[in-house]
VMD Tcl script that draws the C-alpha trace (Angstrom):
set ca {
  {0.00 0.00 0.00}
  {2.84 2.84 0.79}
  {3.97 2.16 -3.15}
  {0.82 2.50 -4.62}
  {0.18 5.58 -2.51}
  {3.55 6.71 -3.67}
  {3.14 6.18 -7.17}
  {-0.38 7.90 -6.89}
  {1.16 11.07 -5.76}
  {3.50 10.82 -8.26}
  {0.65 9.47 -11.17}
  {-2.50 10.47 -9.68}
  {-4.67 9.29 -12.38}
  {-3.32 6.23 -12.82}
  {-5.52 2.86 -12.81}
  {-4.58 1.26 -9.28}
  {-4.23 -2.26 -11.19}
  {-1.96 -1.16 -13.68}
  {0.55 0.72 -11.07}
  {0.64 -2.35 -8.17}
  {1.34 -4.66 -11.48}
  {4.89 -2.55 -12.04}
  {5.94 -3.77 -8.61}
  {6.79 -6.81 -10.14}
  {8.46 -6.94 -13.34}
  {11.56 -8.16 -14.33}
  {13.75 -5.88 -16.73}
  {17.18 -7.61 -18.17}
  {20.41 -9.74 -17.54}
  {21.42 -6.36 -14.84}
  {18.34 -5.19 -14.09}
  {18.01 -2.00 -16.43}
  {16.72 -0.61 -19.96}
  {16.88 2.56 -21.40}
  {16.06 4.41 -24.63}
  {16.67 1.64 -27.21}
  {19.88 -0.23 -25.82}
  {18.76 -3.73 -25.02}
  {14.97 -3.39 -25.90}
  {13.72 -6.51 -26.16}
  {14.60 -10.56 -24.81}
  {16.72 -10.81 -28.20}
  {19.10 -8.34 -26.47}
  {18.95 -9.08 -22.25}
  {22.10 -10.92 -23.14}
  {24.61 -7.90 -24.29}
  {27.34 -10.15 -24.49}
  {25.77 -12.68 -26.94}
  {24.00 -10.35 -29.09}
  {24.41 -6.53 -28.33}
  {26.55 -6.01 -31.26}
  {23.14 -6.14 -33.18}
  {21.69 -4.17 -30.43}
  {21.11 0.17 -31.72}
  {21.44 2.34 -29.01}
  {20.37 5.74 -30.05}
  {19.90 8.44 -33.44}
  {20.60 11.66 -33.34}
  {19.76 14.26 -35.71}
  {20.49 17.72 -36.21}
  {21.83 20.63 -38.19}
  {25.38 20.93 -38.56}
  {27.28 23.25 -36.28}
  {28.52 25.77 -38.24}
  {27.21 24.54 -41.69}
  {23.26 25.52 -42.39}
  {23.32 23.15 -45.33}
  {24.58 20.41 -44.17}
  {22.55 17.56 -41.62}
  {24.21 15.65 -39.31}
  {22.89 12.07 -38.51}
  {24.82 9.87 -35.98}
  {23.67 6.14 -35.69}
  {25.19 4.64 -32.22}
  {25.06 0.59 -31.47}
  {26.42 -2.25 -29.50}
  {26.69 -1.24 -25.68}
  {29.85 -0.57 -23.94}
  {32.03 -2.15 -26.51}
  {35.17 -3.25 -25.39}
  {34.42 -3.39 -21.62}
  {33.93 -6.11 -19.40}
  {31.29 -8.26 -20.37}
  {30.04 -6.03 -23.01}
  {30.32 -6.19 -26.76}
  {33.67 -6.26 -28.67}
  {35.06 -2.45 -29.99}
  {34.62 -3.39 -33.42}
  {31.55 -3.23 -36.27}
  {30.09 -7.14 -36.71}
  {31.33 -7.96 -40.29}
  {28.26 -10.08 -40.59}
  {25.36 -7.24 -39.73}
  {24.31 -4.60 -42.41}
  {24.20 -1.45 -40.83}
  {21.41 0.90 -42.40}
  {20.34 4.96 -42.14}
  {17.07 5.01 -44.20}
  {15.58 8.07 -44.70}
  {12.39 8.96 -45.73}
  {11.45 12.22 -47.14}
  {7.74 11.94 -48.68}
  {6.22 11.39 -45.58}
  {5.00 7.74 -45.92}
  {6.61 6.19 -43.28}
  {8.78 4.22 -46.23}
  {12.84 4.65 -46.84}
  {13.34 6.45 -49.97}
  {16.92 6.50 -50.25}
  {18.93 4.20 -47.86}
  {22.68 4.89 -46.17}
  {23.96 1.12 -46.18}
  {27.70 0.66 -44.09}
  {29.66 -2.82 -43.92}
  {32.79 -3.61 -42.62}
  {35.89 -6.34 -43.22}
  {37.23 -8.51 -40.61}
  {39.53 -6.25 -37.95}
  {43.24 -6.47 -38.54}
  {45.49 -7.26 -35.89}
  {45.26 -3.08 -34.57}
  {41.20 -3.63 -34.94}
  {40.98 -1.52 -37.26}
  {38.43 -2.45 -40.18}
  {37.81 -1.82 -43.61}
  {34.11 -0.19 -44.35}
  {31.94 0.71 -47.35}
  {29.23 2.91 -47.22}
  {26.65 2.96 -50.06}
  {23.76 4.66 -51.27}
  {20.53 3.43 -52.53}
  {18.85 2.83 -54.44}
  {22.09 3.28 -56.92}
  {20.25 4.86 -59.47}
  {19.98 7.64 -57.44}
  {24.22 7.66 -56.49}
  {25.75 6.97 -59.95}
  {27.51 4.93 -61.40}
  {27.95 2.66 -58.14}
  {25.94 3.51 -55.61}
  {29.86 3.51 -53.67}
  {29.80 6.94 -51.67}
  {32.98 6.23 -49.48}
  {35.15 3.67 -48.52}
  {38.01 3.83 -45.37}
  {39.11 2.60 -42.35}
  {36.90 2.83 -38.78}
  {39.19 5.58 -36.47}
  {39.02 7.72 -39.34}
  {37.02 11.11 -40.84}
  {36.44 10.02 -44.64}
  {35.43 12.05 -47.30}
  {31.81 11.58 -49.16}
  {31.22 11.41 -52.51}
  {29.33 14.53 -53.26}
  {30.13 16.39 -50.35}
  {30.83 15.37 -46.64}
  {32.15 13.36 -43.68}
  {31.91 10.01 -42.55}
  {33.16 8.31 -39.31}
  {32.80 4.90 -38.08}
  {34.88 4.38 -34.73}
  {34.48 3.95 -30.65}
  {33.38 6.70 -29.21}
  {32.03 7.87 -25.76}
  {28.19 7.07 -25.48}
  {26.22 10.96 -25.10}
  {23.27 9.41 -23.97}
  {22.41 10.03 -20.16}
  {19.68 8.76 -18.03}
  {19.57 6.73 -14.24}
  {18.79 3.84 -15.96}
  {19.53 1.61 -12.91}
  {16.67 3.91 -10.81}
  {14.07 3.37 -13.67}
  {14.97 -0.32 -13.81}
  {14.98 -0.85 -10.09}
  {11.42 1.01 -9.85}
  {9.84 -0.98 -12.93}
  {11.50 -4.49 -11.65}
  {11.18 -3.88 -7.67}
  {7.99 -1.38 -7.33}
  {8.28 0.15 -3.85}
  {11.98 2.06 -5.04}
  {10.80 5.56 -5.69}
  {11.54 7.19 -8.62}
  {13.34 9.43 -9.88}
  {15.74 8.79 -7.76}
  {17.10 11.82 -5.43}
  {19.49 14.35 -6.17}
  {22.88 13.04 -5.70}
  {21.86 9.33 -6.00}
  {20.80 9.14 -9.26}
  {23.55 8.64 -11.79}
  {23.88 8.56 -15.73}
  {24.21 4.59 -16.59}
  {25.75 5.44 -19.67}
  {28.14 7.95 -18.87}
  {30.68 10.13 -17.97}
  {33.18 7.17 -19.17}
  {30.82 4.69 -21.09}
  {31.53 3.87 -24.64}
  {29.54 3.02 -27.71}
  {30.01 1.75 -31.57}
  {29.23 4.76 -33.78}
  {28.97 5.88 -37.83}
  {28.87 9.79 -37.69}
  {27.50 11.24 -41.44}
  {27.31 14.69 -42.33}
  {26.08 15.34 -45.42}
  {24.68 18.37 -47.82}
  {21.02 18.97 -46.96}
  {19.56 18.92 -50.46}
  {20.59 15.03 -50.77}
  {18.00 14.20 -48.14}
  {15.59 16.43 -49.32}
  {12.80 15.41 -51.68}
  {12.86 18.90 -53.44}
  {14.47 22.30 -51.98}
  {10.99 23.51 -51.28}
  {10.30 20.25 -49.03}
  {12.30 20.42 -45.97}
  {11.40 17.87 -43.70}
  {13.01 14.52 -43.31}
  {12.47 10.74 -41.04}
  {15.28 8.94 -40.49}
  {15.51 5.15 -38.76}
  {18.12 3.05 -38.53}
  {18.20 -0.77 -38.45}
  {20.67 -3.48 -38.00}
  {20.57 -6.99 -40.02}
  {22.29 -9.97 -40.79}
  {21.17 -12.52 -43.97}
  {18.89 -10.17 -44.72}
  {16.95 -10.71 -41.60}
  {16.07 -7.46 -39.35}
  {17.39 -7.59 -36.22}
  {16.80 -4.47 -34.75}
  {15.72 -0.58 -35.88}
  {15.46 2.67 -33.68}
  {13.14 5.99 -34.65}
  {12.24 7.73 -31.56}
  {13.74 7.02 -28.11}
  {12.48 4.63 -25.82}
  {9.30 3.80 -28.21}
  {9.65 -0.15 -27.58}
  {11.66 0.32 -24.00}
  {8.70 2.34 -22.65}
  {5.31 1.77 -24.45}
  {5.72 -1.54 -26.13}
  {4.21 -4.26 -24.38}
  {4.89 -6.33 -21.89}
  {4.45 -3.06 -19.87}
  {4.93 -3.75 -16.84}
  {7.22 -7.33 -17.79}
  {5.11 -9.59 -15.96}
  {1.94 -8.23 -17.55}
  {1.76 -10.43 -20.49}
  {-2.04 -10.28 -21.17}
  {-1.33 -8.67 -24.72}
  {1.86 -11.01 -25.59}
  {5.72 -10.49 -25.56}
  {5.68 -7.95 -28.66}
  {9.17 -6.03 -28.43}
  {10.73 -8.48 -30.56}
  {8.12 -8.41 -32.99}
  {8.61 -4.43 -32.92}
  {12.14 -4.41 -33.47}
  {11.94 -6.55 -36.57}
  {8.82 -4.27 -38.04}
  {8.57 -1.57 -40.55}
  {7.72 2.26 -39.44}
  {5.20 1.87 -42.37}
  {2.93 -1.00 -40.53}
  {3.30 0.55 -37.46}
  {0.08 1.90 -36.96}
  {-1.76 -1.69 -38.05}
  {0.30 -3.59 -36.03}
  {1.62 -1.60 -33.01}
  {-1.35 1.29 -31.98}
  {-3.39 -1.07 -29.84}
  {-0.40 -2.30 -27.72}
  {0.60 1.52 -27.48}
  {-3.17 2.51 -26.58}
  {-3.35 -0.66 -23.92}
  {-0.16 0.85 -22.01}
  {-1.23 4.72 -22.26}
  {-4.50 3.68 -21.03}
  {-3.80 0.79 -18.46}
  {-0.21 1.79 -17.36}
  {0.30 5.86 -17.61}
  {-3.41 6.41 -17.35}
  {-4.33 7.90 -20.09}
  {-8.24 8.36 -21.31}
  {-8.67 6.95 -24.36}
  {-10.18 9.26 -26.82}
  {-9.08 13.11 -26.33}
  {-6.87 15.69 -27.83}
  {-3.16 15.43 -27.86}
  {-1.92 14.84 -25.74}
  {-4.08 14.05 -23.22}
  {-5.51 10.78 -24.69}
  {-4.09 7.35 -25.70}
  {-5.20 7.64 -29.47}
  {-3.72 10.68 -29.83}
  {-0.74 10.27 -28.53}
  {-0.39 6.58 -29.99}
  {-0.78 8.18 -33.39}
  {1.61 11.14 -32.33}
  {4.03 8.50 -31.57}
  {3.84 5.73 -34.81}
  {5.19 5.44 -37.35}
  {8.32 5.12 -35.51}
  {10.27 7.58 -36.91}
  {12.64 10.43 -35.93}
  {11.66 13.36 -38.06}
  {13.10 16.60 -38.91}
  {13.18 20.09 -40.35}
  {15.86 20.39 -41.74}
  {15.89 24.28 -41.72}
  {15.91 24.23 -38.15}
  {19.04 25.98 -37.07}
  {21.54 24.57 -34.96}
  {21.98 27.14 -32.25}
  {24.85 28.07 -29.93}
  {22.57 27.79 -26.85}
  {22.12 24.08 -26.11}
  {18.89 25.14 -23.87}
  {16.59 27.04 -26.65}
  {13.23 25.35 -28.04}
  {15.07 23.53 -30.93}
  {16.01 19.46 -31.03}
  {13.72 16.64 -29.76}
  {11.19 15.84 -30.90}
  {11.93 17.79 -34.15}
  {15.20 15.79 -34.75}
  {17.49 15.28 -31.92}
  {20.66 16.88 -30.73}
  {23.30 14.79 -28.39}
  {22.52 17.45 -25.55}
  {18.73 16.88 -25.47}
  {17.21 15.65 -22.52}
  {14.77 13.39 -24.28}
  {13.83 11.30 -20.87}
  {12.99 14.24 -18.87}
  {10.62 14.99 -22.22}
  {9.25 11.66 -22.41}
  {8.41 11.03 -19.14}
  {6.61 14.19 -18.99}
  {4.60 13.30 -22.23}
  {3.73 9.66 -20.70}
  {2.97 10.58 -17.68}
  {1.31 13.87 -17.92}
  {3.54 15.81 -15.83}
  {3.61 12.95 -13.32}
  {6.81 12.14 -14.02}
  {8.88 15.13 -14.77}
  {13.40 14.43 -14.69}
  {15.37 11.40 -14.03}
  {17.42 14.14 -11.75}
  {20.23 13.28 -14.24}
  {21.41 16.14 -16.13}
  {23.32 16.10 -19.49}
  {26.95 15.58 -18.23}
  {28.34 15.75 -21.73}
  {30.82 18.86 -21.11}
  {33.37 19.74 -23.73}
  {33.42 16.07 -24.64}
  {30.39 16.91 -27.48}
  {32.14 19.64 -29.87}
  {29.20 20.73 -31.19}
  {29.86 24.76 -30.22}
  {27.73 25.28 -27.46}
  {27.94 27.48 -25.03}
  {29.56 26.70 -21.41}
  {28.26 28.01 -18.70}
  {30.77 31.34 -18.82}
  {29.71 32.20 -21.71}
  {32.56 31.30 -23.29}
  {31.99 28.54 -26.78}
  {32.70 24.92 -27.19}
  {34.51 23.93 -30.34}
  {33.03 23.12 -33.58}
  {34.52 20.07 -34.83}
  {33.41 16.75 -36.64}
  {32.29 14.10 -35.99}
  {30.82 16.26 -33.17}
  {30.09 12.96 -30.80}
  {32.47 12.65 -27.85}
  {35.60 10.47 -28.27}
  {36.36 7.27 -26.85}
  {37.26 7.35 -23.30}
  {40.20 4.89 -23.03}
  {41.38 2.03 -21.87}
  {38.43 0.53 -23.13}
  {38.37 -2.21 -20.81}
  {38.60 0.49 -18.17}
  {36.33 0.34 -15.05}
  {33.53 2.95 -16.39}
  {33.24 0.62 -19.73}
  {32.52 -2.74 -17.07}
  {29.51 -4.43 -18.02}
  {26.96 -4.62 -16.25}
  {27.46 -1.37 -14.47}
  {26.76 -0.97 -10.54}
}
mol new
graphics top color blue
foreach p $ca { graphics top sphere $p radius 0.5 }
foreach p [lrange $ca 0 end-1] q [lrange $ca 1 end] { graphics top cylinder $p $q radius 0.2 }
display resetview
């Protein structure tokens, strides 16, 4: 009884049920998920299978550069560390940016990366194409290099595949202890909660910055989706839009509730364009039965609305939206999404209706994220590509340990 009185202070409107029900669920192999590392039984077990596993998209003007976009694509947890994932790209997954600029929820030109087999350094040969072809002559080839490297685009721009330090941020552990255990409070307090992920947490990552107008559809059309998704034998393994869309709202939700099925599996090997068919009802069953939402009502007070706000999973983007120097204006997330954004704090608040508000995790980022930004003296961070932090070393330091305390 003190939980569910705890949780209805927190959630007032939520269904008694549904809340008690979150007191016992089980999350993963160390007891945590967050945004879209390890969403779904496929991935509990990082070791085995997290190199599949795609962590995060980001999405955003360049710094510096108002026609170019940058898109950064991060996967496989904590590679290198302890019990994590090796610091190298699987030779045997195709790694794919697809971006869809008509508005149908379908890919019409695709950003396709494979690697070689690591030398003895682990450093790996990688192609990146374009496709269809037609639309990159003669080839479809738009670079080819070496992960650890900045490599030039055909047609303009920069590519990077390497290790580098993970910018997401959230108390992970917290969220997963008050999903799996029910009666731990969340957020957890000041000075207690900590980023999972960070300061010293790496990540697998393919950086792209390239002119605008190839993404557009026509100059006069500016906006832009981009997912990306991992796959081996032409299988799909795993694809990211939005932040914690499957962690959060796809069900089981709570784990143990299993009245609707175990569909995160299912999610992670569907297309944005069935979303809606496939997907809305186990969005509207949490909404309604786990954040409380009604079901019919404007957005985004209602289920419906905010299931159809949310699907097709898809990260869109204006792409005239300027990149500013002040990482706290009204730009990024949800139009696009810059490394600095604090897209928990934002979803929670969406879910839960202001029930929910912070993580009490801040962005702890610092000059690690060049993307020119200003400190808090006023003075600028530098501008510099691939923008994303680099790797904190030794990579089988203590902060890259997997699982994480």
């Amino acid at each position: 009884m003190r939980f569910l009185n705890s949780i209805r202070r927190r959630l007032g409107y939520v269904a008694a049920g549904a809340v008690a029900a979150l007191g016992v669920a089980a999350i993963s192999q160390d007891g945590t998920e967050a945004a879209d590392h390890r969403d779904g039984p496929i991935f509990a077990n990082t070791p085995a299978n997290g190199r599949a596993d795609i962590n995060d998209i980001y999405l955003f003007q360049a710094p510096g550069n108002i026609n170019n976009t940058v898109i950064i694509f991060t996967v496989s947890p904590f590679p290198g560390g302890g019990g994590g994932t090796p610091a190298t790209f699987d030779p045997t997954l195709v790694y794919d940016v697809k971006i869809d600029n008509t508005g149908d929820a379908v890919e019409d030109i695709t950003f396709r990366f494979t690697f070689g087999a690591p030398n003895g350094q682990g450093v790996q040969a990688f192609t990146m194409r374009g496709l269809p072809s037609t639309k990159f002559p003669p080839t479809g080839i738009l670079a080819t290099g070496n992960t650890g490297a900045n490599v030039n685009v055909r047609g303009g721009g920069l590519v990077r595949a390497a290790v580098q330090d993970d910018p997401f941020f959230f108390d992970a552990t917290g969220f997963g202890q008050f999903i799996a255990a029910g009666a731990v409070p969340f957020p957890r307090p000041v000075g207690t909660a900590a980023n999972f992920f960070g300061p010293d947490g790496n990540t697998l990552s393919i950086a792209l910055e390239l002119p605008t107008a190839t993404l557009r559809s026509a100059p006069s059309n500016p906006n832009i989706g981009v997912f990306t998704t991992t796959a081996r034998n032409g299988v799909q393994l795993d694809r990211t839009g939005r932040p914690a869309i499957n962690t959060a709202l796809v069900p089981p939700v709570p784990r143990n509730s299993l009245g609707r099925g175990e569909r995160r599996n299912a999610f992670n090997a569907g297309l944005p364009r069935n979303d809606r068919r496939s997907f809305r009802a186990d969005l509207i069953a949490t909404l309604t039965n786990v954040y409380g939402r009604p079901l019919n009502g404007p957005f985004p007070t209602s289920a419906s609305s905010l299931a159809d706000f949310l699907l097709p999973d898809i990260l869109t983007f204006n792409t005239s939206t300027a990149f500013t120097t002040n990482a706290a204006d009204a730009n990024g997330f949800p139009n696009g999404r810059r490394m600095r954004d604090d897209v928990i704090d934002l979803e929670l608040n969406l879910l839960t209706g202001g029930g929910i508000t912070t993580d009490n995790v801040p962005d702890d980022n610092g000059d690690r994220i060049t993307d020119g930004t200003m400190r808090a003296n006023g003075t600028f961070r530098p501008v510099a590509f691939p923008y994303i932090g680099a790797a904190n070393l030794p990579l089988n330091g203590a902060g890259n340990s997997f699982p994480r305390p």
